[in-house]
C-alpha positions in Angstrom: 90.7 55.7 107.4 90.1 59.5 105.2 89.1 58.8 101.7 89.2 62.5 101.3 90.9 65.6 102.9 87.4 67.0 103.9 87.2 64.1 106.4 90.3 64.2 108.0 90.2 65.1 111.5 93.1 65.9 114.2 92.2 62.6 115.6 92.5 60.4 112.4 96.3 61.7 111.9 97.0 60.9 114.9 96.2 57.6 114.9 98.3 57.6 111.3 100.7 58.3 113.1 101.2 56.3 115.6 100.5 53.4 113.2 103.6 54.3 111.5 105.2 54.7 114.6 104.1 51.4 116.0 105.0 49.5 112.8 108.7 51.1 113.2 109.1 49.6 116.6 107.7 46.2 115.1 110.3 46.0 112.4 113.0 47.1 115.0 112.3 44.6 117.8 112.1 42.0 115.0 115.9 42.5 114.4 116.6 43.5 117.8 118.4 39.9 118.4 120.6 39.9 115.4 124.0 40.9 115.8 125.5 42.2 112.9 122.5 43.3 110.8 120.5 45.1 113.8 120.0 48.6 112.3 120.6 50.9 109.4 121.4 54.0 111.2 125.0 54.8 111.8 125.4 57.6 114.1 129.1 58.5 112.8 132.0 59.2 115.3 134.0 61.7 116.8 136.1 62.4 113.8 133.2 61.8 111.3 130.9 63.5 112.7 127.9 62.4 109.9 125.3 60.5 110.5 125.1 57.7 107.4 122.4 55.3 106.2 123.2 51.8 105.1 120.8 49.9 103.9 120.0 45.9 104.5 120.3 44.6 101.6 123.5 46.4 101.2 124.6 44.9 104.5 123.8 41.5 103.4 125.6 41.5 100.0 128.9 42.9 101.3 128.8 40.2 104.1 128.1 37.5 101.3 131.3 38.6 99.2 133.9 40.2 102.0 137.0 38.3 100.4 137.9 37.7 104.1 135.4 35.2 104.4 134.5 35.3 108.4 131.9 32.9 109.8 128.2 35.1 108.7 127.0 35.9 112.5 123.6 36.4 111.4 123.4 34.4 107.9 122.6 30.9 108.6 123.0 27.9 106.6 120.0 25.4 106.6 121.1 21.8 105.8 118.8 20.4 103.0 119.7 16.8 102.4 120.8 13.7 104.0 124.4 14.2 103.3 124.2 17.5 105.1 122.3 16.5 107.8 125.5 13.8 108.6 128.1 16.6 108.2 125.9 18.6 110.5 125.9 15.5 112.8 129.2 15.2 113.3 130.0 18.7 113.6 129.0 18.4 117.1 132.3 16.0 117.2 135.1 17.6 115.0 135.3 20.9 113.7 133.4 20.9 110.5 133.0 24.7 109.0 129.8 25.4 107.6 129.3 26.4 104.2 129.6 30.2 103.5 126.9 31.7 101.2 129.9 32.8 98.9 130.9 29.7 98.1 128.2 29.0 95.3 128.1 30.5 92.4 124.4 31.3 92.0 122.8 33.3 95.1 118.9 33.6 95.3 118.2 37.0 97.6 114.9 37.1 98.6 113.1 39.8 99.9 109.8 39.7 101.9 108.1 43.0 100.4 110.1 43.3 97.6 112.7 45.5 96.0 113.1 48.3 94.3 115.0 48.8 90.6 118.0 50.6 92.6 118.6 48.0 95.1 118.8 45.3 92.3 121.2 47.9 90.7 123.1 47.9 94.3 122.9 44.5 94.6 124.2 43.6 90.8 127.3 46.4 91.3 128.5 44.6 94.5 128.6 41.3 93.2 130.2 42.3 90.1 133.3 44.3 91.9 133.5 41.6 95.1 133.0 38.4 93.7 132.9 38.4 89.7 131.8 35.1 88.4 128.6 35.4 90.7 124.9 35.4 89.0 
């Protein structure tokens, strides 16, 4: 709300502010019910004591190509045609695993806001050491 420095008032940062603040929280609560991707932040432990930043994406990627292959908690597969509207039919019956992410070898990532040249960089590197073969 300043389009210069001369009108900037005590009031006008503080409302800033607590925008920033505000949209924090938003972005927080939003992934509050996730389980697995529900915060960047890790606070270290008692015999590392450093705190560490992880990012999303980063998150994402490594749970796309762990070699280990667990069910994603919080990546879901959406079924798209007929054939796997059936399979998810029946899963309710039998026990039908649901394709992983990692299991095709073309992934499209996308990101609401963008990204920046680093992350792609990120991004690129982990696919290239955990799961070579990948675009």
């Amino acid at each position: 709300g300043c389009d210069s420095s001369l009108n900037l008032t005590s009031q006008k940062a503080t409302d800033a502010v607590d925008n920033i603040f505000r949209s924090l929280r938003d972005i927080a609560r939003a992934r509050m019910h996730m389980k697995q991707f529900n915060s960047i932040h890790n606070a270290g432990s008692n015999t590392h004591q450093a705190a560490s930043y992880k990012p999303l994406l980063k998150q994402v990627v490594e749970e796309i190509c762990n070699p280990e292959r667990p069910d994603p908690v919080d990546i879901e597969h959406v079924s798209s045609g007929l054939t796997d509207l059936l399979k998810t039919g029946f899963s309710m019956f039998m026990k039908v695993n649901r394709p992983h992410p990692g299991d095709h070898p073309l992934l499209i990532i996308f990101m609401v806001g963008g990204v920046t040249v680093s992350e792609v960089k990120m991004v690129k590197d982990l696919v290239a050491t955990r799961k070579p073969g990948t675009q």
